[in-house]
C-alpha positions as CSV (number, residue, x, y, z in Angstrom):
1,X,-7.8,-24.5,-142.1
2,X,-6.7,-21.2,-141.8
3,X,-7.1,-18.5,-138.9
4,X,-5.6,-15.6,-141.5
5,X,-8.2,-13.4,-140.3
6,X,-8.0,-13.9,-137.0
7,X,-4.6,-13.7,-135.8
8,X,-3.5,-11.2,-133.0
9,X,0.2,-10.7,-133.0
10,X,0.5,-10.7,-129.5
11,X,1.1,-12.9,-126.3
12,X,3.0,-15.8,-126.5
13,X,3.9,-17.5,-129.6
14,X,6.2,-20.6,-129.1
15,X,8.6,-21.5,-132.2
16,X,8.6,-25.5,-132.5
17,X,11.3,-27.8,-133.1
18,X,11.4,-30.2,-135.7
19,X,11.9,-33.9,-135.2
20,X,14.5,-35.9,-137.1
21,X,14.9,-40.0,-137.7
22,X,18.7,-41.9,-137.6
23,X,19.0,-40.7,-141.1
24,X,18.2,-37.2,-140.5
25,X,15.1,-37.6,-142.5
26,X,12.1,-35.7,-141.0
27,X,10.3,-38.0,-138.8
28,X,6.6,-36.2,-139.3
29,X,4.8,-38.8,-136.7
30,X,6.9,-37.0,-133.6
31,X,7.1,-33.2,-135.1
32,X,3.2,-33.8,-135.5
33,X,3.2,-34.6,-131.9
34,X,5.4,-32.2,-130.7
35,X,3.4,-29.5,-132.5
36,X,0.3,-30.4,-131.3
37,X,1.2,-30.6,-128.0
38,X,2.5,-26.8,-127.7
39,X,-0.9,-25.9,-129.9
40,X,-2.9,-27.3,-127.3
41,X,-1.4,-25.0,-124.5
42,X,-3.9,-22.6,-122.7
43,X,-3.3,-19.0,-123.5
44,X,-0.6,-19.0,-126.8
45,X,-1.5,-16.9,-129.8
46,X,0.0,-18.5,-132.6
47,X,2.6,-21.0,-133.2
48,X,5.3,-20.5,-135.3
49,X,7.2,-23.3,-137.9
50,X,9.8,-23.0,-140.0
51,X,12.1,-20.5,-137.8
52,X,15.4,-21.1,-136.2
53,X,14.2,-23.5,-133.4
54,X,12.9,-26.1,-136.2
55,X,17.1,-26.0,-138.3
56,X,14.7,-24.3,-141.0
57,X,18.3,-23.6,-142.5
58,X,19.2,-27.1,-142.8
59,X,15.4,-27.8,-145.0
60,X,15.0,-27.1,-148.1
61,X,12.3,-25.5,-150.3
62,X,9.8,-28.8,-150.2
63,X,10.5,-29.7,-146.8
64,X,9.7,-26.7,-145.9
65,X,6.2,-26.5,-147.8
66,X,5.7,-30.2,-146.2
67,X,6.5,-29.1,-142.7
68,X,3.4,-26.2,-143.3
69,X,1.2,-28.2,-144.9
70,X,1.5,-31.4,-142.0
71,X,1.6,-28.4,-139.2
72,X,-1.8,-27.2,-140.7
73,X,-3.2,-30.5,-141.2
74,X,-2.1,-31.2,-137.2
75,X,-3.1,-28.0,-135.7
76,X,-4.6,-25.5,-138.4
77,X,-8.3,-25.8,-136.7
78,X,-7.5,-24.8,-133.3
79,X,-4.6,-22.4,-133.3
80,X,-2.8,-19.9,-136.3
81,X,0.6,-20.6,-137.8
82,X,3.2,-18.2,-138.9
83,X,5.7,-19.4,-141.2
84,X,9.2,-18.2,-141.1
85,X,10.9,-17.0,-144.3
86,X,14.3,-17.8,-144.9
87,X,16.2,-17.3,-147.9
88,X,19.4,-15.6,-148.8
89,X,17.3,-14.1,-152.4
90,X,14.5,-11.7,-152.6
91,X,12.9,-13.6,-155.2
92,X,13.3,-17.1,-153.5
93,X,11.9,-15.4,-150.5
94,X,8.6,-14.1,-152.4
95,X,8.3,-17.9,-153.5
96,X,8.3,-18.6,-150.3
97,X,5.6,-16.3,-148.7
98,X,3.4,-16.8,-151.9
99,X,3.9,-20.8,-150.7
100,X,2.9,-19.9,-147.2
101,X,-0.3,-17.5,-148.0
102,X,-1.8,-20.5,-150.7
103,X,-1.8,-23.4,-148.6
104,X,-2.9,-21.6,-145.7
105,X,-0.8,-19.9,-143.0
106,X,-1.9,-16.7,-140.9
107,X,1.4,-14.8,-141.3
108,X,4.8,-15.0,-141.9
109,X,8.2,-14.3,-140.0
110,X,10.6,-12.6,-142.5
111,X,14.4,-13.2,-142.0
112,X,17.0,-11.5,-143.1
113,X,18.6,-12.5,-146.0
114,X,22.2,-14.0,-145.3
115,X,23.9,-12.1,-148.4
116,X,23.6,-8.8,-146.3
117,X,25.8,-9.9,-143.6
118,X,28.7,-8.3,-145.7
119,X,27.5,-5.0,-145.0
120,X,23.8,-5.0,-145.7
121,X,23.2,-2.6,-142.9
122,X,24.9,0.5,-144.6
123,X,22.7,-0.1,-147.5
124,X,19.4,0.1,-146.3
125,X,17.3,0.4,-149.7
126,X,18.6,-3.4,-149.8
127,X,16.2,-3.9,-146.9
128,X,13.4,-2.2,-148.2
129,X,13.4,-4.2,-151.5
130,X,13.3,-7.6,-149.9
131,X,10.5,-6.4,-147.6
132,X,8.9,-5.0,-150.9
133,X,9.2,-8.2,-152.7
134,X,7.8,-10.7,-150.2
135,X,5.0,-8.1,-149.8
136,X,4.0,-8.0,-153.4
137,X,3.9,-11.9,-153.1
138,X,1.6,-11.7,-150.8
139,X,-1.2,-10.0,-148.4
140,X,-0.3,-11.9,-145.4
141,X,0.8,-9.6,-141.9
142,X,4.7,-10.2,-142.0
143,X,7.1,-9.9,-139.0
144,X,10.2,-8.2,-139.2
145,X,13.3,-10.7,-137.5
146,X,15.9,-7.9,-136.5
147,X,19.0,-10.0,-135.5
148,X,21.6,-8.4,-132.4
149,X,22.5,-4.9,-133.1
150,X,26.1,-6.1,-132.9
151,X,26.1,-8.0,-136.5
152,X,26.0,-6.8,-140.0
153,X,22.2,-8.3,-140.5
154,X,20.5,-5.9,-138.2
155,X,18.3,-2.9,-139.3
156,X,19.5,0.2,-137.9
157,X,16.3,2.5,-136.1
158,X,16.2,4.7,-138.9
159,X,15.9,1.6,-141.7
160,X,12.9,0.1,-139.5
161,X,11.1,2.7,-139.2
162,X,11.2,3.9,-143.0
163,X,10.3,0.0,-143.4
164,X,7.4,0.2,-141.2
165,X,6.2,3.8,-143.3
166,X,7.2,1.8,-146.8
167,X,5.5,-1.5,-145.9
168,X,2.0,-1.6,-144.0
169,X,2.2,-5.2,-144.1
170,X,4.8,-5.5,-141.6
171,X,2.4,-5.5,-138.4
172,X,5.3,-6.7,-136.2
173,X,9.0,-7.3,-135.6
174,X,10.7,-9.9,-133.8
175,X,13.1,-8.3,-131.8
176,X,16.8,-9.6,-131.3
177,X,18.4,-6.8,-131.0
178,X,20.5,-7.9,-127.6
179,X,20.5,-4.1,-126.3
180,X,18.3,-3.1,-123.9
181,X,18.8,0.7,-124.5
182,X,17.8,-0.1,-127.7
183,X,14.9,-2.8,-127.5
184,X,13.0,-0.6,-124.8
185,X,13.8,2.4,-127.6
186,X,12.0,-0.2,-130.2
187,X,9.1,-0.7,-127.6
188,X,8.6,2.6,-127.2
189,X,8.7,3.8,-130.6
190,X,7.4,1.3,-132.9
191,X,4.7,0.7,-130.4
192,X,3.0,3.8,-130.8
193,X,3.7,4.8,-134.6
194,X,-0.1,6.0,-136.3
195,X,0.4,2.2,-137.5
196,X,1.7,0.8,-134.6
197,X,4.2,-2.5,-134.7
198,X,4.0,-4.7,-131.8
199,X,7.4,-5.8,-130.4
200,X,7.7,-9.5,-129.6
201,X,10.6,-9.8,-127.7
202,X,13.0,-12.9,-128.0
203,X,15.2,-12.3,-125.3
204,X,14.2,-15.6,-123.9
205,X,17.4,-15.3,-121.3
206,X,16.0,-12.3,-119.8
207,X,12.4,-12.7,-120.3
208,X,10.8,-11.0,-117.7
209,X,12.9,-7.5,-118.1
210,X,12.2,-7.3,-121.6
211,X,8.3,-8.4,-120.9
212,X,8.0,-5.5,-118.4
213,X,9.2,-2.9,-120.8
214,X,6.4,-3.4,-122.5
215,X,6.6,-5.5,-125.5
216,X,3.4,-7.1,-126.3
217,X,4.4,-10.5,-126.6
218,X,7.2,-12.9,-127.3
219,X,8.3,-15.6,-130.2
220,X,10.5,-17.5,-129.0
221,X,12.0,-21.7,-129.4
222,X,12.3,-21.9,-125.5
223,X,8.2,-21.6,-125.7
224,X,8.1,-24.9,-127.2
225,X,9.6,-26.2,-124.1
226,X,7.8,-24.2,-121.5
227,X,4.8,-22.6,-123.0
228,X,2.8,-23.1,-119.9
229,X,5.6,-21.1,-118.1
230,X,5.7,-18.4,-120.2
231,X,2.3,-17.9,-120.6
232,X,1.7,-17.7,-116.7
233,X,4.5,-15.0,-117.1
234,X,3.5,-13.0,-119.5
235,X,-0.1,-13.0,-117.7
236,X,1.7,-11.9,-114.3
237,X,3.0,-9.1,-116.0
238,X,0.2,-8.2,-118.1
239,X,-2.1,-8.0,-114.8
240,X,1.1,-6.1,-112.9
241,X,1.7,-8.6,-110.5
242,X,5.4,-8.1,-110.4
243,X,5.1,-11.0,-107.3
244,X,4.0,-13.5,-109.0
245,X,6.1,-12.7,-112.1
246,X,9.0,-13.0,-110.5
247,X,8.0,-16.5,-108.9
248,X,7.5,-17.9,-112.5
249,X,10.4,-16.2,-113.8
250,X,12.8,-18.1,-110.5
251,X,11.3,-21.1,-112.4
252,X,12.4,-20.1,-116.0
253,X,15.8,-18.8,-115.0
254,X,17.8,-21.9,-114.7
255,X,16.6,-23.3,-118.1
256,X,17.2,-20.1,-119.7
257,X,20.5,-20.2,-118.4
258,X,20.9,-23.9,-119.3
259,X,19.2,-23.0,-122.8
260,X,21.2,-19.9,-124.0
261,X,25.1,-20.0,-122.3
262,X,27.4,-20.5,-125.2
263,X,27.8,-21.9,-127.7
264,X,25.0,-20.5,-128.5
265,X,24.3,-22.4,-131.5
266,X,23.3,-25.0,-129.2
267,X,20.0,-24.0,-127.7
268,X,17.5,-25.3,-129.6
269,X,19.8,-28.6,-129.6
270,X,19.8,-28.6,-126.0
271,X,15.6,-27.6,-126.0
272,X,15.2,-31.1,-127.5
273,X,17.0,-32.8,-124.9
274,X,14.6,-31.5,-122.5
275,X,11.9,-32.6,-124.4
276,X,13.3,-36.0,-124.6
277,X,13.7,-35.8,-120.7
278,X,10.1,-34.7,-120.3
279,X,8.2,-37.4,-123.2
280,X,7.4,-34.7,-126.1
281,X,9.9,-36.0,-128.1
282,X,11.1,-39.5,-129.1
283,X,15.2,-38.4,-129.9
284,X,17.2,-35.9,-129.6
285,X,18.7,-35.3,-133.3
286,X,19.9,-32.5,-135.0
287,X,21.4,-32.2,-138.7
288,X,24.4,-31.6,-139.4
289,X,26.8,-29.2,-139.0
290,X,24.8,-28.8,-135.3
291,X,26.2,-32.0,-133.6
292,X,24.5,-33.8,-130.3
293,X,25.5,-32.9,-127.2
294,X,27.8,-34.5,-124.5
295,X,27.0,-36.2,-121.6
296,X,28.1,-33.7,-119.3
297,X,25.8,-31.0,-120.9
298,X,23.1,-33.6,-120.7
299,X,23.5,-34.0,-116.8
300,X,23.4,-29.8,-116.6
301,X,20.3,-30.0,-118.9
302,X,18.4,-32.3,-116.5
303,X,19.5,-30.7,-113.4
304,X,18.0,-27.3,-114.6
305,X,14.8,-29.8,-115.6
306,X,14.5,-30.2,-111.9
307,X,15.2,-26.7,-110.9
308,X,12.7,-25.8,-113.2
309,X,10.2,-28.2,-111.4
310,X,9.5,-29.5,-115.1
């Protein structure tokens, strides 16, 4: 089943991990679990598949399409999805979002393609044709994924905003942008355009900040750890009780910090070793290249567990 016409995206929107077997096969009966346990957390929005948190870069095309369709079958009656888009082509990305929209998802998280890394930013027509395409493909709200405004795959201000003119589909943009100059700039602005485009902040290691500048939500991997935490954050701050805010964010802080210190390829590694430590998920494994963690970052994971009060 499919909540397509009834998603709102705002508020807190976990990204799920994906569960793996010895053989780095996808082991469905635990990923099932694990989604339905974040679905069935009071006060999320949506749940999102497919994204960085769940290695979508490791799955292919089918996996992909299974992980949806087993996600929906889990979940799709009591909560939206939003499948991520990943794909270094336009037209594989169309294929993709056409995918999502027929078997049943509520929206769709658009990355950018990897092929613009070598400069895609200076050539922002690029941008506006791979939004185009996915948008033909399909009538589904999309997100916009803007990566740190450090690296060649971000969108510059002016490219969103002629994005956000060019495609009324794009109701959203998941913002990465690792500025906060520039990501209380994108609240501001995008915000409050005649179409406006909620920000949902992923700046899971400073959470609260971003969340009291005013983005309306946040989509985020950490959220399929601590949805319960996040929620009672974003609540806080949505009813201005900077007090209690702050008391739920001295509980996120030392699992953000656990979660996001370098290498930073690690965090959604080091997010299923905490489920492992808390019973939402049988084993830790990731596919390679991402490799499992030592035993001394294990020890620092569950000591931030029991900061955390977990």
């Amino acid at each position: 089943m499919s909540h397509t016409n009834k998603i709102k995206l705002e508020g807190v929107i976990p990204a799920t991990l994906l569960a793996f077997d010895k053989d780095f096969e996808i082991d469905e009966k635990s990923s099932r679990k694990h989604i339905k346990h974040c679905a069935l957390t009071h006060g999320i929005s949506a749940l999102t598949i497919n994204g960085h948190s769940s290695e979508v870069h490791a799955c292919d095309y089918e996996e992909q399409k299974r992980i949806l369709n087993f996600s929906l079958d889990e979940v799709g009656d009591i909560i939206p999805i939003i499948n991520g888009v990943y794909a270094d082509g336009s037209i594989e990305a169309a294929k993709i979002a056409r995918m999502s929209e027929v078997n049943g998802a509520s929206a769709l998280l658009c990355f950018p393609p990897q092929s613009m890394s070598m400069g895609g930013h200076l050539r922002p027509e690029m941008a506006l044709e791979h939004f185009k395409r996915i948008a033909d493909a399909t009538d589904l709200p999309l997100i916009c994924f803007n990566y740190p405004s450090s690296g060649n795959l971000t969108y510059p201000f002016e490219t969103l905003l002629k994005l956000f003119e060019t495609v009324p589909t794009i109701k959203a943009i998941k913002d990465w942008s690792n500025d906060p100059m520039l990501h209380e700039k994108h609240i501001r602005t995008f915000q409050n355009l005649t179409n406006p485009v909620n920000v949902l902040t992923t700046h899971s290691s400073w959470l609260m900040s971003s969340l009291v500048m005013g983005a309306k939500g946040l989509l985020s991997g950490a959220g399929s750890v601590i949805a319960n935490l996040q929620v009672a954050l974003f609540t806080a701050i949505q009813k201005k009780d900077l007090q209690e805010a702050q008391k739920i964010n001295d509980q996120i802080f030392p699992l953000a910090q656990a979660f996001y210190s370098p290498p930073f390829l690690d965090m959604h590694n080091r997010m299923k070793e905490v489920l492992v430590m808390t019973g939402n998920m049988k084993e830790a494994i990731v596919r390679p290249p991402l490799m499992k963690l030592g035993e001394k970052e294990i020890n620092n994971l569950r000591k931030a567990v029991k900061l955390s009060s977990l």
